[in-house]
C-alpha positions in Angstrom: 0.0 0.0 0.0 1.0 3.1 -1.0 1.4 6.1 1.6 0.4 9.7 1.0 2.5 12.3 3.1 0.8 15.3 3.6 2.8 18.5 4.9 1.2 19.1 8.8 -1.1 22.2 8.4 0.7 23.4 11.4 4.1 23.4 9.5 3.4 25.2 6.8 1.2 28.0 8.9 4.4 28.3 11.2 6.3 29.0 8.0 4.8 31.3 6.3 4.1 33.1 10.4 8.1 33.4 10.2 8.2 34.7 6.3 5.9 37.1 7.0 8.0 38.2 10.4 10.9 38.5 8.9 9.4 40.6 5.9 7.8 42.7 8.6 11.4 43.2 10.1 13.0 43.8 7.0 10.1 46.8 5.9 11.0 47.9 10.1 14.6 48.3 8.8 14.0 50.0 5.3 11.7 52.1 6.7 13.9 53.5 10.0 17.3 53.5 7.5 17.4 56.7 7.0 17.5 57.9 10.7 20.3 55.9 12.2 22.4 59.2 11.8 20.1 61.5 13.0 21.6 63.6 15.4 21.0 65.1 18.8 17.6 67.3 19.8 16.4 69.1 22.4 17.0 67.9 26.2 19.7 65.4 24.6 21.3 68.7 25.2 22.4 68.3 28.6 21.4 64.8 29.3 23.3 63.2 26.7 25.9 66.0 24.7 26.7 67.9 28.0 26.6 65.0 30.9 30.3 64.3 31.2 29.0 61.6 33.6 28.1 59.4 30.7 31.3 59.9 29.5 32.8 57.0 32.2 31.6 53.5 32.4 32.6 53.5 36.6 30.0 56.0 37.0 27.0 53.2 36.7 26.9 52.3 40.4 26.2 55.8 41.1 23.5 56.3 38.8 21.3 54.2 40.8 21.8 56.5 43.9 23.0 60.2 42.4 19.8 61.7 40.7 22.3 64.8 39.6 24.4 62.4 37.1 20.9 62.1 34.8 21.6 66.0 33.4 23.6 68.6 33.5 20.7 70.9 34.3 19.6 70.7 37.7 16.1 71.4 36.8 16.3 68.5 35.2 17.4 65.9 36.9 15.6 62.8 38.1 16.9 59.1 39.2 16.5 57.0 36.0 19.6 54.9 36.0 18.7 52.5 33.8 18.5 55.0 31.1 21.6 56.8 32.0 23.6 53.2 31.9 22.9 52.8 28.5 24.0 56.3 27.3 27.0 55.7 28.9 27.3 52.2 27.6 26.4 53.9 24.1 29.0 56.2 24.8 31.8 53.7 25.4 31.2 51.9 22.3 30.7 54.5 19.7 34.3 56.2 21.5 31.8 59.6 22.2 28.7 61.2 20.6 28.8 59.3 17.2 24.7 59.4 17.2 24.8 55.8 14.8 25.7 54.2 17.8 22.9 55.8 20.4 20.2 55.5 17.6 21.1 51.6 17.1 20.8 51.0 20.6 17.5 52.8 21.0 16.3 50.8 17.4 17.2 47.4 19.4 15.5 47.7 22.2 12.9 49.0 20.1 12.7 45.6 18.0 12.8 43.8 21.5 9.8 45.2 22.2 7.7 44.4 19.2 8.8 40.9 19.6 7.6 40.4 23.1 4.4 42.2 22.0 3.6 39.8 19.2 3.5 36.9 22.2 1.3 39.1 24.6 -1.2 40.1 21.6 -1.0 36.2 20.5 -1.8 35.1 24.3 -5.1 37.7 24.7 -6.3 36.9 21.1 -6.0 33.5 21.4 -8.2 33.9 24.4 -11.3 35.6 21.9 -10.6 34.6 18.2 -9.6 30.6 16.8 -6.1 29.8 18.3 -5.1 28.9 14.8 -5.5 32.7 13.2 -4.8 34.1 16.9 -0.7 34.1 15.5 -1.3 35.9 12.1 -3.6 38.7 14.0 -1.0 39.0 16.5 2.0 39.8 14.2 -0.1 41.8 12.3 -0.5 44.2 15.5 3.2 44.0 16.3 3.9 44.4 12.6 1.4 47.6 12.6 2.8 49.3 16.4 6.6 48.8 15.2 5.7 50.7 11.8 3.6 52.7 13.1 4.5 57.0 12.3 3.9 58.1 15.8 6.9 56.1 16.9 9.1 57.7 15.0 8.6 60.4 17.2 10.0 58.3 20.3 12.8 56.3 18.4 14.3 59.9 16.9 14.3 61.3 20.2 17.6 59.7 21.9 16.3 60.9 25.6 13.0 59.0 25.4 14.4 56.1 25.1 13.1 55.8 28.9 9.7 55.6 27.3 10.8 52.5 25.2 13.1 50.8 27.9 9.9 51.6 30.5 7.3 50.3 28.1 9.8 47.4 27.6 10.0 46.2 31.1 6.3 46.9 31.6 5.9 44.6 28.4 8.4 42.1 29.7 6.5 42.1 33.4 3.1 41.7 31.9 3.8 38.7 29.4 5.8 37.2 32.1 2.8 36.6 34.3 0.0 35.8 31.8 2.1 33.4 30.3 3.7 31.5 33.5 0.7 31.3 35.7 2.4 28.6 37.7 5.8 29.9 38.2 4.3 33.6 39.4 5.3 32.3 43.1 8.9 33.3 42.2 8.4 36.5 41.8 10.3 37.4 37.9 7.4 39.5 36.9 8.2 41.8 39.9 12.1 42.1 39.4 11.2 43.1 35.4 8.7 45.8 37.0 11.0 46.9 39.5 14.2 47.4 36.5 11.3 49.3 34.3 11.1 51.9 37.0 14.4 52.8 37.1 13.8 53.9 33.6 10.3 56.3 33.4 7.9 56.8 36.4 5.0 54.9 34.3 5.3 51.5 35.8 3.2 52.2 38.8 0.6 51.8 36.1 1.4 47.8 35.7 -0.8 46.6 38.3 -3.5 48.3 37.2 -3.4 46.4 33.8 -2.7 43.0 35.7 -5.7 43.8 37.9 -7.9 44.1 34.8 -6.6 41.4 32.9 -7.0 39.1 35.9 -10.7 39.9 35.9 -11.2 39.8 32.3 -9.5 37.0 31.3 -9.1 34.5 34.7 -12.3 35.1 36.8 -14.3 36.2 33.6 -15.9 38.5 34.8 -17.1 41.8 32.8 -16.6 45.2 34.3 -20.6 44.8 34.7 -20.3 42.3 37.0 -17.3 43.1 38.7 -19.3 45.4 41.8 -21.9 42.5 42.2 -22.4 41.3 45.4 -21.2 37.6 44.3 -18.3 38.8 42.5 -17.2 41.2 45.0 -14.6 38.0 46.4 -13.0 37.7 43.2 -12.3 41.2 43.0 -11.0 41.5 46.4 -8.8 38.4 45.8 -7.7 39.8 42.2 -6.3 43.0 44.2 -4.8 40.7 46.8 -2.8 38.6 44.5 -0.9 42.1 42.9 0.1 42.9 46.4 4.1 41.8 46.8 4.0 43.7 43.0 2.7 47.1 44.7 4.8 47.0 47.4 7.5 47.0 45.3 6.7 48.8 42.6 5.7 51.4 45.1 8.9 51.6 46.9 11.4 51.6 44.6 9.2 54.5 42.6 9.2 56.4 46.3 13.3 55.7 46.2 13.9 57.0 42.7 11.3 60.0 43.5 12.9 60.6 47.0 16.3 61.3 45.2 15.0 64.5 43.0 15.3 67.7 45.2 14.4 69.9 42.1 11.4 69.7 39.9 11.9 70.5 36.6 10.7 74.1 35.1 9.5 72.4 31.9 7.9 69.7 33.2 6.8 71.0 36.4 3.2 71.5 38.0 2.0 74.8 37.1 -1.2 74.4 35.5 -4.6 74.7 37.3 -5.7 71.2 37.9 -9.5 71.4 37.2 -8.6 73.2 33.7 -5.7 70.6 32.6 -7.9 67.6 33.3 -10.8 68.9 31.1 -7.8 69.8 28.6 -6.7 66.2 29.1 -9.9 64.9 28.0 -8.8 66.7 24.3 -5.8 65.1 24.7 -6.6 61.9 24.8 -8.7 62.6 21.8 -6.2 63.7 20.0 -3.8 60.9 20.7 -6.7 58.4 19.8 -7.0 60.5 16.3 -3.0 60.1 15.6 -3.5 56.4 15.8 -5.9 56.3 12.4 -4.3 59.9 11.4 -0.7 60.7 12.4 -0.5 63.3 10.0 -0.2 66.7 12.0 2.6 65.6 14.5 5.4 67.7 16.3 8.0 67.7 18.1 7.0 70.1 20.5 3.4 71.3 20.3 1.7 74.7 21.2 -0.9 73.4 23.3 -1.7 75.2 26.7 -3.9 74.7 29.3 -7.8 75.1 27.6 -9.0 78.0 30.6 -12.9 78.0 28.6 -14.8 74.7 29.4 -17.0 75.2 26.4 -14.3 75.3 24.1 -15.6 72.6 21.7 -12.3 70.9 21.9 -13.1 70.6 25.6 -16.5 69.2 24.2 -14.9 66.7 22.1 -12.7 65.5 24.5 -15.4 64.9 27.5 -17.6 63.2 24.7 -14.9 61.4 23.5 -13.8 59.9 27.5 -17.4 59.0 27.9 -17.9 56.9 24.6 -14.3 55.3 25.4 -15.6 54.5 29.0 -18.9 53.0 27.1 -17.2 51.3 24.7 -15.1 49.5 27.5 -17.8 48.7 29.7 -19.6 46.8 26.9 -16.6 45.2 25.2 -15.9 43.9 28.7 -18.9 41.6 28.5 -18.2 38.7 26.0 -14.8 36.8 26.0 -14.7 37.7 22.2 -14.3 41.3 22.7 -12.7 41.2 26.2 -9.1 42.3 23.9 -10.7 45.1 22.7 -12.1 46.3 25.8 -8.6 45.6 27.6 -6.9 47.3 24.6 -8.8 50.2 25.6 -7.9 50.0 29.3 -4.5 49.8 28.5 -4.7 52.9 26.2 -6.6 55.0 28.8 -4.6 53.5 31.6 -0.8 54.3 30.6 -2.1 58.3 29.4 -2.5 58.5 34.0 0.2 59.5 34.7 1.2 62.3 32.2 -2.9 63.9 33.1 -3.6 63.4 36.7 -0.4 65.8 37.4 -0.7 69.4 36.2 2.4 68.9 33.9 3.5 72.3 32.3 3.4 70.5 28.8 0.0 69.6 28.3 0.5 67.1 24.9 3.9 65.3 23.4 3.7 63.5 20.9 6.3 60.8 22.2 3.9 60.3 24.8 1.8 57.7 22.7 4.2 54.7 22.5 3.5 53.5 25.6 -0.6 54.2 25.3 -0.5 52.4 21.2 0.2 49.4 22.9 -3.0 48.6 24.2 -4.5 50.6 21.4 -3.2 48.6 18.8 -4.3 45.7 20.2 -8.4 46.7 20.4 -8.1 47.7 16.7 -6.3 44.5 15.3 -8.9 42.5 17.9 -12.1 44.4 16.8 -11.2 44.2 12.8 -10.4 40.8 13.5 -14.1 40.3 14.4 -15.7 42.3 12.4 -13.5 39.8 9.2 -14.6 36.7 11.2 -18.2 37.8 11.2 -18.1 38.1 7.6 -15.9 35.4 6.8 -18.3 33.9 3.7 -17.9 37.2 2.1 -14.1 37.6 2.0 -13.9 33.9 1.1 -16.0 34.4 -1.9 -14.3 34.8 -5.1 -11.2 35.3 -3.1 -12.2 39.2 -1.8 -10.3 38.0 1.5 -6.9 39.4 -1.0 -8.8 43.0 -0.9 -8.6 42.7 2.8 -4.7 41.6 2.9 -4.0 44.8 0.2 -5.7 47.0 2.3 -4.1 45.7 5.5 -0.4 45.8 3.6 -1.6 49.6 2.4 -1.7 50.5 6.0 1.5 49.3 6.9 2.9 50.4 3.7 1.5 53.9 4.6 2.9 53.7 8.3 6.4 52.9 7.1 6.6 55.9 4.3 5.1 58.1 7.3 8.1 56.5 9.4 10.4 57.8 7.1 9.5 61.3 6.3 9.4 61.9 9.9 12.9 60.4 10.3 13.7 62.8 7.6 12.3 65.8 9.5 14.2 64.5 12.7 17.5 64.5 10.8 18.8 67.9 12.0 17.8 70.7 14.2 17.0 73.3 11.3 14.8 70.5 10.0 12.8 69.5 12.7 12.5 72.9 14.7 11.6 74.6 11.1 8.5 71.4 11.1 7.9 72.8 15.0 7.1 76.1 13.9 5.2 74.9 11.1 3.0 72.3 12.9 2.9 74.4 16.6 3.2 78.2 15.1 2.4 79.3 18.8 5.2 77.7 20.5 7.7 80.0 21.5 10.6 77.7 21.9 10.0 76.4 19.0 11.2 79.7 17.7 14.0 79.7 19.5 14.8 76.7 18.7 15.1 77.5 15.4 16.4 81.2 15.6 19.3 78.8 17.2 19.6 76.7 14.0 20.1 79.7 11.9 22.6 81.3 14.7 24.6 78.4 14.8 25.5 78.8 10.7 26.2 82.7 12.0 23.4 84.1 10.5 22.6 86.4 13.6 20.5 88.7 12.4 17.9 86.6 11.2 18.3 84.6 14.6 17.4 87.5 16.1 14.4 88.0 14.3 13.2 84.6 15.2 14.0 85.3 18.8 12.0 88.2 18.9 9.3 86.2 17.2 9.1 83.7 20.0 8.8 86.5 22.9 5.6 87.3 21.5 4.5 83.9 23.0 7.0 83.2 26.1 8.5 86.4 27.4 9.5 85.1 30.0 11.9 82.6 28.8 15.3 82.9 30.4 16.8 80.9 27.8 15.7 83.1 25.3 17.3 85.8 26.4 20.6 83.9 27.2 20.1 83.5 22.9 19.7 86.9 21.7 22.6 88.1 24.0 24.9 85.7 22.4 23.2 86.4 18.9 23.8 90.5 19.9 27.6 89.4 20.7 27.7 87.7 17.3 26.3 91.1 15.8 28.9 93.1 18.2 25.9 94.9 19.6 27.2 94.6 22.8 25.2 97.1 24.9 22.0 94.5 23.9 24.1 91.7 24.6 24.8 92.8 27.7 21.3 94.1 28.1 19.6 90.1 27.4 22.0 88.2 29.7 21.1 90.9 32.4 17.4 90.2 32.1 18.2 86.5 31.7 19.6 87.2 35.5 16.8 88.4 36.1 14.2 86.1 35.0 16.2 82.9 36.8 18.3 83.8 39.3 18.6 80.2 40.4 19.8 79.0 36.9 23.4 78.3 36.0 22.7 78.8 32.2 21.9 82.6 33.0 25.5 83.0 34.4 27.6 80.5 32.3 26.5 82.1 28.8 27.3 85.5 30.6 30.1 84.2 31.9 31.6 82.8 28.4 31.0 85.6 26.7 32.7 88.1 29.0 35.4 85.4 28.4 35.4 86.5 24.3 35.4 90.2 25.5 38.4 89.1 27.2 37.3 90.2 30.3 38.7 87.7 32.5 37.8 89.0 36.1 33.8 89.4 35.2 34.1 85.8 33.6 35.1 84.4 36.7 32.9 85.8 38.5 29.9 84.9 37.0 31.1 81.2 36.4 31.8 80.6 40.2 28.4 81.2 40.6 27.3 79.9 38.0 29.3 76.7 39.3 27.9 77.3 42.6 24.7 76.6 41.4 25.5 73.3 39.2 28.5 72.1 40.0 28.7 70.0 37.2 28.3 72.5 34.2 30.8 71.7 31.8 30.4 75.3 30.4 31.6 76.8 33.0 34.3 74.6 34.3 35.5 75.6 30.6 35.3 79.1 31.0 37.1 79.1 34.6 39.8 77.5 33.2 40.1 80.1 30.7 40.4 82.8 32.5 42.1 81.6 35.4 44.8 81.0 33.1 44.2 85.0 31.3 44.8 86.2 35.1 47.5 84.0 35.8 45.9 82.1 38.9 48.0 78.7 38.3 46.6 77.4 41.5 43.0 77.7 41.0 43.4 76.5 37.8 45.4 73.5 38.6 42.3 73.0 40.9 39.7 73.6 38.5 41.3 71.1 35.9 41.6 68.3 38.2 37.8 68.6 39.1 37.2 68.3 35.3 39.4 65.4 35.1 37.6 63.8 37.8 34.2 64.3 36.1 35.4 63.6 32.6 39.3 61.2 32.2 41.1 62.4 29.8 39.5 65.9 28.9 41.9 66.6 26.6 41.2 70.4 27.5 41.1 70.0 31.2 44.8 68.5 30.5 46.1 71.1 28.6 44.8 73.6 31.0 46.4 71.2 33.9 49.5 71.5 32.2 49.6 75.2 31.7 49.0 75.3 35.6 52.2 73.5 35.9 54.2 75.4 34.3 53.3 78.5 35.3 52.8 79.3 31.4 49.7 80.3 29.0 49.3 77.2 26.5 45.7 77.5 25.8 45.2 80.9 23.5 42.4 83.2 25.2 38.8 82.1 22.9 38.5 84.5 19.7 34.5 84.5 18.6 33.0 81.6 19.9 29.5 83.2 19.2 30.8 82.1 15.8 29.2 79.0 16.8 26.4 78.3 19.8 28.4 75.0 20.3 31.1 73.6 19.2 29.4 69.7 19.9 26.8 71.0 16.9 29.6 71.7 14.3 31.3 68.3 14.9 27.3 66.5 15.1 27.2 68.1 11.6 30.4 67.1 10.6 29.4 63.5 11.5 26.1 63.6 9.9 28.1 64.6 6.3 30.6 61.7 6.6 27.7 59.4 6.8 26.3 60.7 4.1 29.2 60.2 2.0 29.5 64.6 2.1 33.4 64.5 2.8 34.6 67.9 1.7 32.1 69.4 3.5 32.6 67.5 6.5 36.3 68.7 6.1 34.8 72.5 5.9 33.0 71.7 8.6 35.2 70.5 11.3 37.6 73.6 9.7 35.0 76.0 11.4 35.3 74.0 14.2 38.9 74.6 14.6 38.9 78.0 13.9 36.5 78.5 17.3 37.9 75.7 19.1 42.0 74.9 17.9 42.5 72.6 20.3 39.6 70.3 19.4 40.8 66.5 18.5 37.6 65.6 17.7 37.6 68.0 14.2 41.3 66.9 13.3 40.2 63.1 13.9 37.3 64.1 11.3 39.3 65.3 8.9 41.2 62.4 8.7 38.8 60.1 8.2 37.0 62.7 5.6 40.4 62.5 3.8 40.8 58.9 4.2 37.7 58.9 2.0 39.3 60.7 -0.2 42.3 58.8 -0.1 44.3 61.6 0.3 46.5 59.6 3.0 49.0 62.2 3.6 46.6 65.0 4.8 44.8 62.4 6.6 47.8 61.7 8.1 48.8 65.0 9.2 45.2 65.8 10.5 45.1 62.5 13.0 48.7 63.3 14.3 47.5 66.3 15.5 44.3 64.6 16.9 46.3 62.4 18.6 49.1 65.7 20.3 45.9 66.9 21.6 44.7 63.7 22.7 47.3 60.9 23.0 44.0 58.6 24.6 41.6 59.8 21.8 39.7 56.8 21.0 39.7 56.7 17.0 42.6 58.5 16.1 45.1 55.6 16.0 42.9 53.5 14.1 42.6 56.4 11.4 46.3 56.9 11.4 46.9 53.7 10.8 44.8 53.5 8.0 46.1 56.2 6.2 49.7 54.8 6.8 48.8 51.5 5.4 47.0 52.8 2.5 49.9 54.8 1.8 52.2 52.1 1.4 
């Protein structure tokens, strides 16, 4: 008798699961390849480009107990170590800011996270739609959040990665204790919650989604039911079991909280709290819009506080809270639509913490990652149904292949929406130019890019744009900080002087007003008035890397060896192998001006831009102008190793070997330690031969 072997069903459907993974990976690549070399933004400032802390590898133990080594601004500071570790691991292995390096690691964790999400959605679906399609629907939402445009808007922006490593943990946590019921008595989904809260303060919102998802999905009960008198045991029991996770949730949040002693001016409470949570309820609108229509995003929007609780987008957004409250309460009744109803929880849920507390930014756009989620999840789940319920119509003459085009259209749409964004993200002209387009009321945004356009010298127009953006924040210290450099750059130095003055005056607690003043009393050459301001400036943040920078300088102008030996060994301490700090140390020795006093560094607002730029046009294959770049740098900043390293690999592009040669030497005089210089010298020496 003759056998007949028939492929398992199983087989095949497990094959073509992992084709169509791995095509969804490879359109997650394509369409986030153009943003690996996008550069630094906004807070990156001083968390990331300024935080010398970063910058050594035996500073991780004290990121778990030293809230001041997250930034160098001390109105910004907070405990998140886990976040900080991986800059500095970031740091270590790109050899400093090379942005390819931070934007991989972000883009990693990133693709962690849609994995574990496919096996969460694949464990809930399974629960409401046939086991055998539950996979397919599954990596169709994980395929659909990973591509999804609004995420761009987290991935780009290098500082919130503590939104992706937070959602990851919560992620991890969650899948951890749906799918190893048995094995919960050991306690693994509390040590992943506990590591996610060293990274945002949005994990306190993980028992919350356990609590529903053990009455939804094991007692099976509906959010109906849940207050009935026979039910009220199960409920009682389902908050009893999440205990030992609260307790430690709550304490290591209190720990990390405990060690901030400033809150931050930008993210501070300082709206009215009746008015914000109405405005919240637009908000959350808004955020539920993005998901079907991402097409007005920014990077930072000009919404304020809605005062008028008949504005109609107050209307909208109280409607809107209702029907999502409706919608959950009657999803929550069969086990079919118990996802969707979660989904919804989940969504709603993880928006807590950013709208109970009066934050002074009402809406970012970042903010959504965490929240799609569960979002993405009701809308897979509910489309699901609606193609299940009307399963002999897409089976009929095959019109199930209009439902995988028009599924494929959506992803296909996400992904180009991915990339424009990533293209927008690419630089700061480009993405604070988008700002002032998308959010024309936001006054930093403005500044922002009035600073763009000052860092290429064009002061006068910067000015213009600074002015611009005190007709909506005049009371922006920062922004006066700009315009007195920009009125240096113009050698209008009565206004100059004027804007730092009134930047005094605005924030007398903030080191920024007196470092800028400080530095650029330095260019005057007025060496007694620099000091000055940046010991107080110091005394204020003892870790400003501007300042230390400018002490140095003119402790050396006014010959005080000993303060300046002093001042270089505290940068040395903060940051091994400054090759400034050591120059400066050296100088001290010898009783001897090395360093020459700085001539026009208004030419540029900082030299860490220029040599970003210079980065972003090697990548991009732009080598003469990354040469012409990193020349501009040098003629600000001579002693910089980082532009001669540049060059030479610019000109090892080039293979011009001898000029590469010449440029890494000198790289390497300034800093003998300097991290990529050798291997460039080398290069050009063995390509010369």
């Amino acid at each position: 008798m003759t056998k007949i072997i028939v492929a398992p069903v199983k087989t095949k459907k497990r094959k073509s699961l992992l084709i169509s993974g791995l095509l969804l990976l490879i359109l997650l690549l394509l369409a986030y390849a153009n943003h690996f070399d996008n550069g630094f933004h906004f807070d990156d400032s001083h968390t990331i480009q300024e935080n010398l802390a970063i910058r050594n590898l035996s500073n991780i133990p004290e990121f778990f107990t030293n809230a001041d080594l997250f930034s160098t601004s001390p109105t910004h500071r907070g405990l998140r170590p886990l976040v900080t570790t991986t800059l500095a691991i970031d740091y270590s292995l790109a050899g400093g800011l090379n942005p390819v390096v931070f934007q991989w690691s972000t883009f990693l964790w990133h693709i962690g996270l849609c994995i574990m999400v496919f096996f969460m959605y694949r464990q809930l679906i399974r629960k409401a739609i046939r086991p055998d399609w539950a996979p397919f629907i599954a990596l169709a939402g994980a395929g659909w959040f990973g591509l999804h445009t609004v995420v761009a808007e987290t991935i780009n922006y290098m500082i919130s990665r503590s939104d992706v490593l937070s959602t990851f943990f919560i992620v991890a946590s969650f899948l951890t204790y749906i799918t190893y019921p048995q094995k919960r008595k050991y306690g693994v989904y509390i040590l992943l919650a506990a590591a996610g809260v060293f990274a945002k303060e949005t994990v306190p919102v993980l028992p919350i989604l356990l609590f529903f998802y053990i009455l939804l999905f094991e007692k099976e009960i509906s959010l109906y039911d849940a207050l009935r008198k026979p039910n009220i045991g199960k409920v009682v029991n389902s908050i009893r079991m999440l205990l030992p996770l609260v307790a430690v949730v709550a304490a290591v949040q209190l720990y990390t909280l405990s060690k901030i002693t400033q809150v931050s001016t930008s993210h501070g409470m300082s709206n009215p709290l009746g008015y914000s949570w109405l405005t919240q309820t637009y908000v959350w609108f808004h955020y539920f819009r993005s998901f079907f229509l991402p097409f007005d995003l920014s990077a930072d929007t000009d919404l304020g506080v809605i005062s008028n609780p008949l504005d109609f987008r107050i209307l909208i957004g109280v409607l809107f809270v209702i029907a999502l409250v409706i919608t959950i309460f009657k999803t929550s009744r069969r086990p079919a639509t118990r996802p969707v109803a979660f989904g919804l929880i989940w969504f709603a849920a993880s928006l807590l913490p950013t709208s109970l507390v009066p934050f002074a930014e009402v809406m970012n756009d970042h903010r959504m990652y965490f929240a799609f989620v569960g979002l993405t999840l009701s809308v897979v789940t509910a489309l699901s149904l609606f193609v299940t319920k009307r399963k002999s119509v897409f089976l009929r003459h095959k019109n199930y292949r209009y439902l995988v085009a028009g599924f494929l259209l959506i992803i296909l749409a996400n992904a180009f929406g991915v990339y424009k964004r990533n293209q927008v993200w690419d630089n700061e002209e480009s993405l604070w130019k988008d700002v002032t387009e998308k959010s024309p009321k936001n006054g930093r945004g403005w500044m922002n890019y009035g600073l763009t356009l000052m860092a290429k010298g064009d002061y006068k127009q910067a000015v213009v744009l600074f002015n611009k953006a005190k007709e909506f924040n005049s009371g922006y210290n920062l922004l006066y900080i700009n315009l007195g450099i920009a009125y240096g750059g113009l050698r209008e130095h009565s206004k100059a002087v004027e804007n730092f003055t009134t930047a005094l005056v605005l924030a007398p607690n903030d080191d920024e007003s007196y470092s800028y003043f400080a530095r650029y009393y330095l260019e005057q050459n007025k060496f007694e008035d620099a000091k000055n301001l940046a010991e107080k400036a110091l005394a204020i943040n003892s870790r400003s890397y501007i300042s230390y920078k400018v002490l140095m300088g003119a402790c050396q102008a006014l010959g005080m060896w000993d303060k300046l030996k002093q001042t270089a060994a505290i940068v040395l301490q903060l940051s091994p192998g400054d090759p400034g700090a050591l120059q400066y140390l050296q100088a001290a020795r010898q009783r001897k001006a090395i360093i020459p006093p700085p001539k026009n560094i208004t030419d540029a607002v900082s030299v860490i831009n220029y040599i970003n730029i210079s980065l972003e046009q090697y990548n991009a294959g732009k080598y003469e102008e990354c040469i012409r770049t990193c020349e501009q740098v040098l003629s600000i900043a001579p002693d910089n190793a980082d532009a001669y390293n540049n060059i030479c690999a610019a000109y090892n592009m080039l293979k011009k070997w001898d000029k590469a040669r010449e440029a890494c030497q000198k790289a390497l005089q300034l800093n003998p330690k300097h991290p990529n210089a050798p291997a460039n010298l080398k290069w050009a020496i063995d390509q010369k031969r």
